[in-house]
N, C-alpha and C positions, 0 to 999 in steps of 0.2 A: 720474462713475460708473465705478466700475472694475470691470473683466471678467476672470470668474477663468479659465485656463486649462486649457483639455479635455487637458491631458496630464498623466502621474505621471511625477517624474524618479524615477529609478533610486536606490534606497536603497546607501547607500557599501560595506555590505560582499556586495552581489550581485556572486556570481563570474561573468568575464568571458571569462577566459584559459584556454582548455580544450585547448590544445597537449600536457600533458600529467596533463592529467584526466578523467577519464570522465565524459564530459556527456552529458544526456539521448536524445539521438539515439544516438549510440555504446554506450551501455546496452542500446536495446530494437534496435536494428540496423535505423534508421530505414532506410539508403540500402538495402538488400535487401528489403525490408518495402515500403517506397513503389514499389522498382524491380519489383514480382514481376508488377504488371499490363500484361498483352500483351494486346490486343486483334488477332484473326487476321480480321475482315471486311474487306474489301478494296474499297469505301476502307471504311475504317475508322467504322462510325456510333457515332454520339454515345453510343447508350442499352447499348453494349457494354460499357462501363466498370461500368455499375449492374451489371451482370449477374455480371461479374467478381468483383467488389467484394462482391456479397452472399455469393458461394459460398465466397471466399476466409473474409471475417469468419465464419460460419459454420461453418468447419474449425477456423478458431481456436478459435472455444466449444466442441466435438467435442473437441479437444487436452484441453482443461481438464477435460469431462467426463471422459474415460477416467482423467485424472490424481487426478479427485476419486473415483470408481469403482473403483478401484485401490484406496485408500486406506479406502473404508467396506470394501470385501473383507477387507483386512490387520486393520483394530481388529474386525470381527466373528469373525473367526479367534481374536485376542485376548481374545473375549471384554469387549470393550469398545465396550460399545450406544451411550453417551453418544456418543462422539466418534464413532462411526459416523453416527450419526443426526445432529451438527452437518455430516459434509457431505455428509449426503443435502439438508440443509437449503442449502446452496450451491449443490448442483447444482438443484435449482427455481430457484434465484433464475437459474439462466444458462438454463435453460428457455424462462422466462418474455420473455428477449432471444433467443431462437431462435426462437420466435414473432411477438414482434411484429416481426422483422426483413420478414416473410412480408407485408407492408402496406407495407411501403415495395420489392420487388420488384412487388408488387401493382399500382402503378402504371405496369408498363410492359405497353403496349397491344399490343394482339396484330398491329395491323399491322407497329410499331415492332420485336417478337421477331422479324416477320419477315424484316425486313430484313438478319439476322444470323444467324436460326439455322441456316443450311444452312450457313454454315461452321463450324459448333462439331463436324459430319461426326459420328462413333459419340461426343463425349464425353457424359455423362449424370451426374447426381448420383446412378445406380446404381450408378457405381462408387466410391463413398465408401467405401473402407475403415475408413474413421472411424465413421462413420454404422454399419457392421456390424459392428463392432468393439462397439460399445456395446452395440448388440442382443446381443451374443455374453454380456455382460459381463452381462446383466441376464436373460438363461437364452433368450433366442430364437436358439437356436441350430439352423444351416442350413450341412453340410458341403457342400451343394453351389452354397453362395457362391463358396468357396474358387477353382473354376472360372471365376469371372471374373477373377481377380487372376495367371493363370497367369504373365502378361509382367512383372509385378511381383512378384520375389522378398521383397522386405521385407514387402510387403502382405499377401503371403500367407502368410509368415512368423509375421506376427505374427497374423493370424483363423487358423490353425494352433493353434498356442498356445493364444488362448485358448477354441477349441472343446473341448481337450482338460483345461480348466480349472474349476474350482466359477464360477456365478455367484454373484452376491450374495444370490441367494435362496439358491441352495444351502447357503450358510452361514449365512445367518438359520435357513435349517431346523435347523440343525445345532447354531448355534448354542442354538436353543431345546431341542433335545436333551439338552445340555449341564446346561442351567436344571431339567431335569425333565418338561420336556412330552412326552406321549405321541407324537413323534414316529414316522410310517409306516417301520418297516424299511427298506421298497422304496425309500423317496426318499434316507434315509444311504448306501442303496448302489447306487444309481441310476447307471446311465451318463450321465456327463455331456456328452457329445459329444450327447446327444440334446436336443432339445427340451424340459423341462419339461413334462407331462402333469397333466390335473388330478388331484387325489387326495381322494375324497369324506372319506379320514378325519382330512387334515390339515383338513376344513374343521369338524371338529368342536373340533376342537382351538381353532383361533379362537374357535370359540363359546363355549368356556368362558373366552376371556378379556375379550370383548367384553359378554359377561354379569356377568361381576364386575370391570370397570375398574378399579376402586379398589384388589381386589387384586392385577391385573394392569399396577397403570400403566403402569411402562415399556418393556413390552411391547407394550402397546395403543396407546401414543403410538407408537413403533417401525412398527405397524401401518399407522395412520394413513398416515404416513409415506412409505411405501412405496405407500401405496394416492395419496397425492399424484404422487407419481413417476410412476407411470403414465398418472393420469390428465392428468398435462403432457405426457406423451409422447403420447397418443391425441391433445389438442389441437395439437399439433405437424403430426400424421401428417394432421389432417384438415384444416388452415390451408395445409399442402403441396396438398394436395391439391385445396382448391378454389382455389389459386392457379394449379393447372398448368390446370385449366378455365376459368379464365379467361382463360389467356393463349394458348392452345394448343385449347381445346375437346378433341373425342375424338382429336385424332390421335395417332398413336403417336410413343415418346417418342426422343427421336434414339439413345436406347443399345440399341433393340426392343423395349423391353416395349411392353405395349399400352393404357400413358398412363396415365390417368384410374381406367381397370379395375384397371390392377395396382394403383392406391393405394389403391383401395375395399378391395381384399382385406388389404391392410396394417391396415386397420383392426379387424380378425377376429381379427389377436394381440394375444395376450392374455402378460405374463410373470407376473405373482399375481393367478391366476384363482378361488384362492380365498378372496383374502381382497375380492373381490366377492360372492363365492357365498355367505359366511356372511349378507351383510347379510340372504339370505330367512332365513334359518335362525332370525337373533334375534327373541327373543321366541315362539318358537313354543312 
């Protein structure tokens, strides 16, 4: 009886010799990438590397979103919905791994954080300039972020910039402007350093398109869209949040906010507040 072998030999023309060719590690900058995790608890516990590891891969996703955020900004500028809305359609899908990333830190036990978190000392994922960067990028904008990032010139460099810049709503407004819709004066000429404010008359404007979809498709898919965006970002904010009570309860959080409290209030922003508010409006 003859016994087949648990191994695959190596097909003749797989390259081997990467002396002078760019091989996979050397591409993505594996040895910098693997080398970036320092663990600072003294000795050193086990569950520090999870901790690291999660916040790290999730600045990764943060990178991509501003990069794909960027890029729906530029084609709605253009005038160009389609390719806008394919990478609004990307950034969900990295959403949706920013989330469930939040279940697998979710396992670590609140004795186990503790054994380590008094030496993470002030750092906090309030200091995400990534994380506010996007907010910034998506009309939640707060110059007095800017004040955390003072010791970081780059950081603040760049939430500078773009508070002083259109969000992607602002040029969907605009863009629909553009299209013929009865766009609010006030919001074409709206200070953009501020916050987004609701505006009862652009929610009329929705309603007339939400009411005739058919002739509003691409708009209304657009809509949608956007109303997806959000509501990944609310499921984000709140999967954050009941992860820091689980692991931490009420205490406050090592950067001083006051934990638990300040993430409830995160969930109060709103960046397309009306294209919520139309949904009472249809059909009336």
């Amino acid at each position: 009886m003859s016994v087949e072998r648990n191994t695959r030999d190596l097909e003749a023309g797989i390259e081997k010799d990467f002396s002078q060719k760019m091989s996979y590690g050397s591409y993505l900058a594996l040895d910098a990438l693997l080398s970036a995790q320092h663990p600072v608890s003294r000795p050193e516990h086990h569950d520090e590397m999870l901790f690291i590891i999660q916040h790290q891969t999730s600045e990764l996703w943060l990178k991509l979103v501003l990069h794909e955020l960027g890029a729906v900004r530029t084609r709605l500028r253009s005038d160009d919905l389609r390719a806008a809305m394919k990478g609004i359609a990307r950034i969900k899908h990295i959403q949706r791994s920013l989330t469930e990333q939040w279940s697998v830190l979710a396992t670590l036990t609140p004795s186990e954080y503790a054994e380590f978190r008094g030496a993470l000392q002030a750092a906090s994922g309030f200091q995400s300039y990534q994380y506010r960067a996007v907010e910034f990028l998506l009309g939640n904008k707060n110059a007095a972020m800017l004040q955390v990032f003072e010791s970081d010139p780059e950081a603040r460099e760049l939430l500078s910039r773009l508070l002083h810049e259109t969000s992607i709503y602002d040029e969907f407004t605009r863009y629909l402007s553009r299209r013929g819709y009865a766009i609010p004066a006030e919001l074409l000429e709206r200070d953009v350093t501020q916050a987004h404010e609701f505006n009862p008359a652009l929610v009329q404007v929705y309603k007339e398109v939400y009411e005739d979809s058919a002739g509003h498709w691409d708009v209304y898919e657009a809509c949608e869209e956007l109303v997806d965006l959000e509501d990944n970002f609310q499921l984000w904010r709140f999967r954050h949040l009941k992860t820091v009570e689980r692991t931490i309860g009420y205490k406050s959080g090592t950067g001083g906010s006051s934990g638990v409290g300040f993430l409830q209030k995160a969930l109060e922003l709103t960046f397309f507040p009306e294209l919520f508010a139309v949904r009472t409006e249809i059909g009336r």
